[in-house]
N, C-alpha and C positions, 0 to 999 in steps of 0.2 A: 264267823263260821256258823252256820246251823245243820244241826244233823250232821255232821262230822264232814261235809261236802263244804270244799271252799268256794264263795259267791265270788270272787275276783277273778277266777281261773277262768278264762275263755271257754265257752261252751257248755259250763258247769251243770247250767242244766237244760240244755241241748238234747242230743244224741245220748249223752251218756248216761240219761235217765233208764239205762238200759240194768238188763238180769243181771249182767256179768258184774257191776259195780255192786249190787244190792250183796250176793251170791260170793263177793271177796270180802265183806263186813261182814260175815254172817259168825268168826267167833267172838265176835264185838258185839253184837245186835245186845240190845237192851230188852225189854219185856214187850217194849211195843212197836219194835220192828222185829219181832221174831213172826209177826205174820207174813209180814213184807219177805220178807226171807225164806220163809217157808211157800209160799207163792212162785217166787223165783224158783226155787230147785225145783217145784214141781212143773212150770214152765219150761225148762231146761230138759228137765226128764222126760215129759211129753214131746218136747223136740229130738232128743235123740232115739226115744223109742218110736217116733216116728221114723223117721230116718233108716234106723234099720229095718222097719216094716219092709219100708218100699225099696229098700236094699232086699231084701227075702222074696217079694212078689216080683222081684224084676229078675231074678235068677233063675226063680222056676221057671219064668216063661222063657229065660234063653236055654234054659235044657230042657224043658218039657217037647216046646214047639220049635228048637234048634235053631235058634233067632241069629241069624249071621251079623255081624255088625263089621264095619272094616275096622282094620285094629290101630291101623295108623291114627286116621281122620278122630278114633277113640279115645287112643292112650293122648294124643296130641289136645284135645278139648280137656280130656282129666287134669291136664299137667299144667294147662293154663289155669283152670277151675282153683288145683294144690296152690299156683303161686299166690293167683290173685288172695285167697283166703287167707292163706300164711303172712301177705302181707298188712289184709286188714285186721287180720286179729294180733298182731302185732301193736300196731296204732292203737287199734282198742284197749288192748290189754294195759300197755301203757298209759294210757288216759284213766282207765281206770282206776289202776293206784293212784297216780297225782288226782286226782280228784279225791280218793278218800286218803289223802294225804299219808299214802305208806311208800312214794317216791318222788322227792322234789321235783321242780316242773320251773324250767326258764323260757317263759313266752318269748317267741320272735316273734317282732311288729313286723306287718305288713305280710306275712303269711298266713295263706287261706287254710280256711278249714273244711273238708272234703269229707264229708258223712258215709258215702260209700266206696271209699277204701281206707278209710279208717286215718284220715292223716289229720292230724292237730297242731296248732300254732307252736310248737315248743320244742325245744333243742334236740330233748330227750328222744320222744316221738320221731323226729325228723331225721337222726343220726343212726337208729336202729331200722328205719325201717332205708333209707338208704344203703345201710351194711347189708340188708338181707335181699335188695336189687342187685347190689355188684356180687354176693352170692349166686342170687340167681342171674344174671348176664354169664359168671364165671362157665356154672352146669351146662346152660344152652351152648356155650363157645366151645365150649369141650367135647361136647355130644354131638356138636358139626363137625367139630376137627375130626373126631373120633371115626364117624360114619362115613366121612370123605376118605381118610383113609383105610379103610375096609372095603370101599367101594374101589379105589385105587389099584390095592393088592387081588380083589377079585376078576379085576380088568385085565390085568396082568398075568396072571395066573391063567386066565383061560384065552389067554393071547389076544385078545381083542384091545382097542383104546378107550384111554379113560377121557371123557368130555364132564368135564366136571361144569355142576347144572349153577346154573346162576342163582343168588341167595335173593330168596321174596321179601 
């Protein structure tokens, strides 16, 4: 092991030469990665205070200049945007303790390792972010059922028939 990163773990030092590893050592760090560490957060910090910038310039313009946006085709891109990140930063997240070894890590052979959505060769990784698919499968099957039947009752309700639309 060097630098508290283990060289056997698959991808060791891949992807996960990333802030968030550097940033979950940091009340460990020694005297001479407290630069390394201090880089990071301010990295991080730069990133979320960007973030909200352009979260702030993008608001005035939708009420300064009353920027209509459809709200379906909206909410429907954000909620893709929420899973896929929740999922990667999951994968991540976990990767990144098992690397600076604060949660064991059981490599499965012959599973790939996928950089941009966060998945890693290992049980752990593979098992949580699976859990938080059939989460998400659970929300969307609910929010169909849900919406088909409100569309149902409002067919009903205002006497006309319900044609329920075929699933894309």
């Amino acid at each position: 092991m060097e630098d508290g990163v283990r060289a056997d773990y698959p991808g060791a030092y891949g992807s996960i030469e990333s802030k968030m590893a550097t940033v979950s050592a940091a009340l460990e760090a020694e005297p001479k990665d407290q630069q390394k560490t201090a880089s990071a957060i301010h990295d991080l910090s730069l990133g979320i205070g960007g973030a909200a910038l352009l979260l702030i310039i993008l608001g005035i313009l939708m009420i300064k200049f009353s920027v209509k946006i459809p709200m379906r085709p909206f909410f429907l891109t954000v909620s893709i945007l929420i899973y896929y990140l929740a999922f990667k930063f999951s994968g991540e997240s976990i990767h990144a303790l098992q690397v600076v070894n604060r949660m064991p890590s059981t490599p499965v052979s012959g599973a790939p390792e996928i950089g941009f959505l966060g998945a890693y060769p290992t049980l752990e990784t593979t098992l949580a972010q699976g859990f938080l698919l059939l989460i998400i499968l659970a929300s969307v099957l609910w929010t169909r059922r849900k919406n088909v039947a409100a569309e149902k009752a409002a067919a009903e309700k205002s006497g006309g028939s319900f044609k329920e639309q075929p699933s894309s």
